[in-house]
N, C-alpha and C positions, 0 to 999 in steps of 0.2 A: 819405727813406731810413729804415731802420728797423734798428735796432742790437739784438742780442739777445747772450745770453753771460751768464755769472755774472759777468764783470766790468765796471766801469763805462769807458766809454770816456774815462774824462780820468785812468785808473790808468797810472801810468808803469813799468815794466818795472825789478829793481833792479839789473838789469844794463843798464841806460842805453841800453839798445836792443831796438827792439821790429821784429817782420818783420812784410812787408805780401804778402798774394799778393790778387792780381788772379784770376777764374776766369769760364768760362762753359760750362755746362752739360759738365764733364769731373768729374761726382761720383767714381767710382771713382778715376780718378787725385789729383782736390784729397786723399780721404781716404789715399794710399800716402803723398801727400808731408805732411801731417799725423803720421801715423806716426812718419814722421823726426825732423819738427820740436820734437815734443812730446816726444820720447825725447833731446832733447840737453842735455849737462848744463847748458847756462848759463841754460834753461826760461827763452826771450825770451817774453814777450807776442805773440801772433800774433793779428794782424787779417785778415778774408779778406773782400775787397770783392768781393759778387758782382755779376756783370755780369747780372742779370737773368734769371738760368739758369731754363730749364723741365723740369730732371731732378729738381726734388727735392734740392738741392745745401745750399742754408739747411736746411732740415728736418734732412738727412743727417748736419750738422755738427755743430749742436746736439745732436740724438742721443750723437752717437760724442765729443764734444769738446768740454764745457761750458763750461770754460774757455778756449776760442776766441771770439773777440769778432767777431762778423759784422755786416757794413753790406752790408745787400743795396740796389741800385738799382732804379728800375721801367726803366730803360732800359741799353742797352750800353755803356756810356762808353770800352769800350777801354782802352787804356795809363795815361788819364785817371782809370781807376779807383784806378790805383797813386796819383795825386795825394789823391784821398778817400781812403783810406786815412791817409797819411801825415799829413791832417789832421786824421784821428781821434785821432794817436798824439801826447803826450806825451814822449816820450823824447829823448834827443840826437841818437842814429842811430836811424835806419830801413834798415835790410835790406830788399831785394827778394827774390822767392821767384816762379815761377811755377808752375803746379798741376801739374808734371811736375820741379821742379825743389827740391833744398834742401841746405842749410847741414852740411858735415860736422862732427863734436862737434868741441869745441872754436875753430874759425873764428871766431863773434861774438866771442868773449872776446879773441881775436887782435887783430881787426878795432878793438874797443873801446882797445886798449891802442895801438892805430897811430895812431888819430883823436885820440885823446884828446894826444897829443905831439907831434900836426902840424897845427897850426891853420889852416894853410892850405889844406889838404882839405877838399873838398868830398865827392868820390868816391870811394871806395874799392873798387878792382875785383882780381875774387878770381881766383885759376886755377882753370877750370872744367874737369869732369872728365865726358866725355860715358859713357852706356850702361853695360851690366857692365862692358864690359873697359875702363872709367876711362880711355876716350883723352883725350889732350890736346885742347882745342876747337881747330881753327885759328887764330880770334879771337887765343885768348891768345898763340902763336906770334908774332904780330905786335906785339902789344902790350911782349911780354916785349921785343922789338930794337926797339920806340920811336924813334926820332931826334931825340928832346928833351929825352934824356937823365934825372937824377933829379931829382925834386920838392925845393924848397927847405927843408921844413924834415921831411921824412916819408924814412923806408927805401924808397919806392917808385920805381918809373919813372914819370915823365913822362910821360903818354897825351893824346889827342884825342879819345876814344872808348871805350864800353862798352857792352857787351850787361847790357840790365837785371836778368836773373835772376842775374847774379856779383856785381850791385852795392850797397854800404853807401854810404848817403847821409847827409851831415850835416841836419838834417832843416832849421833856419832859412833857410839857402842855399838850400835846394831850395824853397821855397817861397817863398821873396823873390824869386825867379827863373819863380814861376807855376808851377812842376814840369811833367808832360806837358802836352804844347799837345794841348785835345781836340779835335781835329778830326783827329789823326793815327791813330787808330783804333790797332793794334797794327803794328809792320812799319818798321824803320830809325825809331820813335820818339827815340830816344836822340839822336840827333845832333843837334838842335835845342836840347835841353837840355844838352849837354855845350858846346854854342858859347856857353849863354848863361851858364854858369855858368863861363867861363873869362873871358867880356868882363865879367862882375863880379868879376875878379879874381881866382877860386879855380882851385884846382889839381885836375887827375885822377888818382891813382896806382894802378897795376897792384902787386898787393903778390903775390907767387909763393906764401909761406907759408898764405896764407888760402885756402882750400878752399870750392868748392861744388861741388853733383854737378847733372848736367842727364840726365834721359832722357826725350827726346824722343815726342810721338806719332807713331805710325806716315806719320799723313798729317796735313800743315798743313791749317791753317785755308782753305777757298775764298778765292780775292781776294788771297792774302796778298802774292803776287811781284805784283800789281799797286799794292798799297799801299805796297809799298818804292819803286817807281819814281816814283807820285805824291810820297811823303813827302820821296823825297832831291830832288826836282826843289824842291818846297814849302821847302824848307829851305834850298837855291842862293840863292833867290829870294829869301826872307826875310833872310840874312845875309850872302851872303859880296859877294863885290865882283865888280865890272863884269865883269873877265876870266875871273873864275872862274864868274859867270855865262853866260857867252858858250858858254863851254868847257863845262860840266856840260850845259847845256843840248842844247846839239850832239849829244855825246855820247849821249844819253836819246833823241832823237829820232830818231836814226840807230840806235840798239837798238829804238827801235818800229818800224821797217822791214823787222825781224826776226822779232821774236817777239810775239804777238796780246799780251801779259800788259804785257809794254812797252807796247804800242801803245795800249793802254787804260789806261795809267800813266799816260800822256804827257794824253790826252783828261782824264780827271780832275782833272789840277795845274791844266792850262789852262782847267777850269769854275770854277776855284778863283781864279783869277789876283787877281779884282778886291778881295777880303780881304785876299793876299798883299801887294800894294801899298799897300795900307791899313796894314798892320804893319809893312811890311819896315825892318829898322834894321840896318844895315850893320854888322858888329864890328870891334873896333880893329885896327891895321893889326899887331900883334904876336899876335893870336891866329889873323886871317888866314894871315899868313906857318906858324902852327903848323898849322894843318890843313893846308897848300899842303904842306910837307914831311913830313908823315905822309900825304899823298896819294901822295906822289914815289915814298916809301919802300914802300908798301903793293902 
């Protein structure tokens, strides 16, 4: 990979937290959400791992944003990309960002002052604010009425889960932990990494005060509702237990009897199977029981 930027990638950010956005071949939008980022007062360090983009995306950034620190890939890496990234960066937290999505002013500084006094965070997940008219995500709906009530030693709720583009990561944990599993491409990645960053003992908090904006592209990515159905099946598989295997399972398979994107979900996990059992390592029976009632509750 090849790193460009006027700053050196082992420069740490002096506000103890640097953002990571992941991209591929979406130049005009990575450079609106640049715009933002680089207009906010707490000027985090931004790294942008590109995914191998053929628009002219490295070129584009460097141009408009010298001060952006770019690791382009010769291949796709997906959500994985967010993992390079993160291990370019130095800092304490790492911010996610996706190339349509970013940090309203003041947020990181929030975010820094929430981690920094709850060491058992891992996660930090923000209220996400979709399109002009700033609706609430649904995501965070759910998240905001949790059933696991608040984190032990953080102002947050208690969560199971977070969409990547809301999310501040404590950067050690997320890497002790392998960060994105690459084979999950983009699409329900999260949940893998929130189950394993809870079975080593860290917490997820939904924090209301901290802000990020999402506007979405018009049209997903090709494959994308197919890679959720592989990745959530891939994920049963890998960690949860017997019943909850049984059960998920069923489920995914009786939705591929439906709909063609399911059904080619389902065909994928199961090309996959003989790795998944190769890894799979079951999580403790009190992190199990938290997703089974954020399941209930959802």
């Amino acid at each position: 990979m090849a790193v460009v930027g006027s700053r050196q990638a082992m420069a740490e950010s002096r506000l103890g937290m640097d953002v990571v956005i992941v991209t591929r071949d979406r130049r005009a939008s990575l450079l609106r959400t640049l715009d933002h980022l680089v207009a906010l007062p707490e000027q985090p360090h931004i790294i942008v791992v590109d995914n191998a983009s053929g628009d002219g995306t490295e070129s584009a950034v460097r141009a408009a944003y010298p001060d952006v620190e770019v690791v382009r890939l010769a291949f796709n890496a997906g959500a994985a990309g967010r993992t390079v990234g993160v291990t370019c960066s130095r800092a304490r937290y790492v911010a996610f960002a996706d190339d349509d999505s970013w940090w309203a002013p003041g947020a990181l500084a929030a975010a820094v002052e929430v981690l920094d006094e709850a060491p058992t965070l891992a996660v930090l997940v923000a209220r996400l604010l979709v399109g002009r008219q700033n609706r609430l995500d649904p995501v965070c709906e759910q998240l905001a009425d949790s059933p696991l009530g608040v984190c032990r030693g953080a102002p947050a709720r208690a969560v199971a889960g977070f969409p990547a583009c809301a999310a501040v990561v404590r950067r050690q944990p997320f890497l002790d932990v392998g960060g994105f599993h690459p084979k999950y491409g983009v699409g329900g990645e999260e949940e893998l990494l929130a189950l394993d960053l809870m079975a080593a003992g860290w917490e997820l908090g939904y924090v209301d005060q901290v802000v990020a904006h999402h506007h979405p592209a018009s049209e997903e990515r090709a494959g994308r509702g197919r890679r959720q159905v592989r990745n959530a099946l891939w994920t049963t598989w890998l960690r949860r237990s017997p019943p909850a295997v049984a059960r998920e399972t069923t489920s995914l398979l009786l939705a591929g009897l439906r709909d063609p994107q399911a059904r080619h979900g389902v065909i994928d996990a199961l090309v996959g199977l003989p790795w998944v059992l190769g890894e799979r390592r079951q999580v403790p029976a009190a992190v199990e029981e938290a997703s089974e009632v954020c399941a209930r509750s959802g």
